[in-house]
C-alpha positions in Angstrom: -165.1 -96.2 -68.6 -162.2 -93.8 -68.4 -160.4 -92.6 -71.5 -156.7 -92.4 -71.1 -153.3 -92.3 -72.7 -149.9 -94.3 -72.6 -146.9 -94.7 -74.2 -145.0 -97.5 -74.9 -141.7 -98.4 -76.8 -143.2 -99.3 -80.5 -141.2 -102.2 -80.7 -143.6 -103.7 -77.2 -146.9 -103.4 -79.9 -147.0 -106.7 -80.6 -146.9 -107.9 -77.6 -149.2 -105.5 -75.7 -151.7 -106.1 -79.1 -151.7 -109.9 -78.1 -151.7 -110.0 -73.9 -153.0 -106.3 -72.9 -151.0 -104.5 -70.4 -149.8 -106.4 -67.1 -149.8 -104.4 -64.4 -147.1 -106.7 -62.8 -144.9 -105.7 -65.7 -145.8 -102.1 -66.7 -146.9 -100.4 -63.5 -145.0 -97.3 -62.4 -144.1 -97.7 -58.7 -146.0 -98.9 -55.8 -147.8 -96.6 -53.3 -150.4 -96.8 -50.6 -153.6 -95.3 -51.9 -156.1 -93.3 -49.8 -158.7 -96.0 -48.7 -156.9 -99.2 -49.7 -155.3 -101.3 -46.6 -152.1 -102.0 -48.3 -149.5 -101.0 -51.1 -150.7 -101.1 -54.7 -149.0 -101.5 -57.7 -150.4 -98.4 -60.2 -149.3 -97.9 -63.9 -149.1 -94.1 -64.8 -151.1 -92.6 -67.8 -152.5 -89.5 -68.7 -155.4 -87.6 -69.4 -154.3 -86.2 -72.4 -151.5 -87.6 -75.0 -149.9 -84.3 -74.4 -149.4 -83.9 -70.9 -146.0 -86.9 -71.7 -144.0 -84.3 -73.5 -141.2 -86.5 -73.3 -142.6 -89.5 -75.0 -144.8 -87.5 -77.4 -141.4 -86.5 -79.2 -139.9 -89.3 -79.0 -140.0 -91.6 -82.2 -139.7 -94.6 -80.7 -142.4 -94.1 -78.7 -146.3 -95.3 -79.8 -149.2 -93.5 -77.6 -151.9 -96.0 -76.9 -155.5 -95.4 -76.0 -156.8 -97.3 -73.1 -160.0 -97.6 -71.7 -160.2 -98.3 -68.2 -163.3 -98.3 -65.5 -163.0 -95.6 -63.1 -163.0 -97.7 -60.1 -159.4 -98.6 -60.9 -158.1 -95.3 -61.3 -156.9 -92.3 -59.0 -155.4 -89.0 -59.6 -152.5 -87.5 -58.1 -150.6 -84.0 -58.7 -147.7 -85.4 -60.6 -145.9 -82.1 -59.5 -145.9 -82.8 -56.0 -145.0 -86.3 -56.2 -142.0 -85.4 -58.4 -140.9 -82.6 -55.3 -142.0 -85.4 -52.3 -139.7 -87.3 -54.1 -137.1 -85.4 -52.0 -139.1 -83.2 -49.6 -141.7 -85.6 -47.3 -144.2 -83.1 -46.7 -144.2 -82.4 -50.1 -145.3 -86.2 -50.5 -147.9 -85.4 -48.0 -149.7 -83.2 -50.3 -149.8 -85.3 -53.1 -151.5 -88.3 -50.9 -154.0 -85.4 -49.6 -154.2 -84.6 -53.0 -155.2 -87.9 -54.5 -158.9 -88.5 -56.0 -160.7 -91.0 -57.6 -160.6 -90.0 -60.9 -164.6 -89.7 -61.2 -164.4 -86.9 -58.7 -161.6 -85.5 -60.6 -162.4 -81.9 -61.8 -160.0 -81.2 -65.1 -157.9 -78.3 -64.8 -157.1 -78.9 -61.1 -153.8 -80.2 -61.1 -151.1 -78.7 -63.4 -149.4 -82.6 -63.6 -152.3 -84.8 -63.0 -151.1 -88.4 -63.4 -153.7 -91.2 -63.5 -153.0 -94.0 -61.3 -154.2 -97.4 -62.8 -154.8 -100.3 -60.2 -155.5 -102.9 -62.7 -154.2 -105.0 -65.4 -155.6 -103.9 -69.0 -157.0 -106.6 -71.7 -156.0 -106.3 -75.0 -160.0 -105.5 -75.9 -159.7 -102.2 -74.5 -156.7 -101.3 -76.0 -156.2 -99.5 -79.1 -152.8 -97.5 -81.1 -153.6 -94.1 -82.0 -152.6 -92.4 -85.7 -150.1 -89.5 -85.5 -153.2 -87.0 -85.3 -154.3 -89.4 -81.7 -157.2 -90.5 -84.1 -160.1 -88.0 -82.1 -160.1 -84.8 -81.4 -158.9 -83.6 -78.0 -161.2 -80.8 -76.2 -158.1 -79.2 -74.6 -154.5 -78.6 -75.4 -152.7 -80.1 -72.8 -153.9 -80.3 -68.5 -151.1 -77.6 -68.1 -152.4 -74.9 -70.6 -156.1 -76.0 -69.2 -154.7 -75.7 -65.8 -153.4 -71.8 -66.5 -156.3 -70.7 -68.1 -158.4 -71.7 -65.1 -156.0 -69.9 -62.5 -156.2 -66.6 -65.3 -159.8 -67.2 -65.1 -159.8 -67.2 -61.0 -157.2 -64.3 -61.3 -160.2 -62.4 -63.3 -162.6 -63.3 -61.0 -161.0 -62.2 -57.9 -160.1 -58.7 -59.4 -162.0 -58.3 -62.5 -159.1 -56.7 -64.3 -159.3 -58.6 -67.3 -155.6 -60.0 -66.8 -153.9 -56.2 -66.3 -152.6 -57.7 -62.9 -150.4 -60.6 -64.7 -149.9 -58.7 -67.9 -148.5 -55.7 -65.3 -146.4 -58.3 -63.2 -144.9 -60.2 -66.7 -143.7 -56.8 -68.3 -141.8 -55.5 -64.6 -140.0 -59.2 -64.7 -139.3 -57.9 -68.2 -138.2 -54.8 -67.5 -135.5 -56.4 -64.8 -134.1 -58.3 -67.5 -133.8 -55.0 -69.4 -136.1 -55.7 -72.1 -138.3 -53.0 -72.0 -138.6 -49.7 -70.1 -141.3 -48.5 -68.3 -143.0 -44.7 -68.2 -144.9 -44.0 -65.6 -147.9 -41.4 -64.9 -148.6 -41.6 -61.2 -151.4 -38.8 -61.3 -153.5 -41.1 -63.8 -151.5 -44.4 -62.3 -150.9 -45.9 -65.8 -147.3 -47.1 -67.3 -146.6 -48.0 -70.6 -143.8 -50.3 -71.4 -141.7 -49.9 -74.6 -139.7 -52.8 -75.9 -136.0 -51.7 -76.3 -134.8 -51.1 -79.8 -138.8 -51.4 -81.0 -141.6 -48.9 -81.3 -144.1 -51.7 -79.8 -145.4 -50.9 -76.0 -148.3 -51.7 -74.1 -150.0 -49.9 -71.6 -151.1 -51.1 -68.1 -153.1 -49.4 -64.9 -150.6 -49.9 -62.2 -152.1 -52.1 -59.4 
């Protein structure tokens, strides 16, 4: 069984508490999945209560725990079907993309979504406490996401980061927030924040 999140208007509880979640009611949009002859109805949730920004803030909103067996679930890069939504190829990529969520390996997607293809008894639904109730091994699929990329970045160039940290402070410097001293014999720089004695100093790549 899957663990996953989803958020409903708070005043739905009881109803949701008493007859589950419909899929005929809640789903999300319908798509054709990878492997399945026709369209499907699929309700969206998340891997993590954070990854729904939106709703997390939002005081009318209650996050509820489902759990859900993975044959009924798929993922999909929630940030190419938000662009496909207006470039086609775009939508391409996120039907490439698509997974069953047992093959899923966290941290690949920035925006995973979790496609649900099923209805979802009230037995294997439960409201989460303002603290979600368990702990959560990761922040949010976005900060997991960026700390695998850093981690592929160091990888590829062992560098510890000075590649990044050296491309963050030029953006900065175009925005005139710092200014930059160079020593091309020994190819270091050191950038000093403007108006502050704080600086860093980088190899230049």
């Amino acid at each position: 069984m899957a663990e996953l999140y989803f958020f409903v208007p708070k005043e739905k509880i009881g109803d949701i508490i008493d007859c589950g979640l419909k899929l005929s009611e809640w789903y999300d949009r319908e798509i054709p999945i990878p492997g399945i002859s026709e369209n499907k109805k699929v309700l969206k949730a998340f891997l993590n209560p954070r990854d729904n920004k939106k709703a997390l803030k939002n005081p009318n909103y209650q996050c509820l725990r489902l759990e859900v067996g993975l044959e009924h679930c798929k993922v999909g890069d929630g940030f190419f079907y938000a662009i496909g939504l207006d470039d086609p190829e775009f939508m391409k990529r996120y039907y490439n993309s698509m997974v069953p969520l047992q093959d899923y390996c966290f941290g690949t997607f920035r925006d995973p979504e979790v496609l649900v293809m099923t209805s979802i008894l009230p037995e294997y639904i439960e409201v989460t406490g303002k603290a979600m109730d368990i702990p959560l091994l990761y922040e949010s699929s976005e900060a997991l996401y960026l700390l695998n990329r850093m981690e592929k970045q160091e990888e590829l160039y062992k560098d510890s980061g000075n590649h990044l940290l050296y491309a963050f402070f030029t953006y900065l410097e175009s925005k005139g927030k710092v200014v930059r001293f160079e020593d091309k014999e020994r190819k270091d720089a050191v950038f000093v924040y403007n108006g502050s004695q704080e600086y860093i100093v980088l190899r230049i790549p």
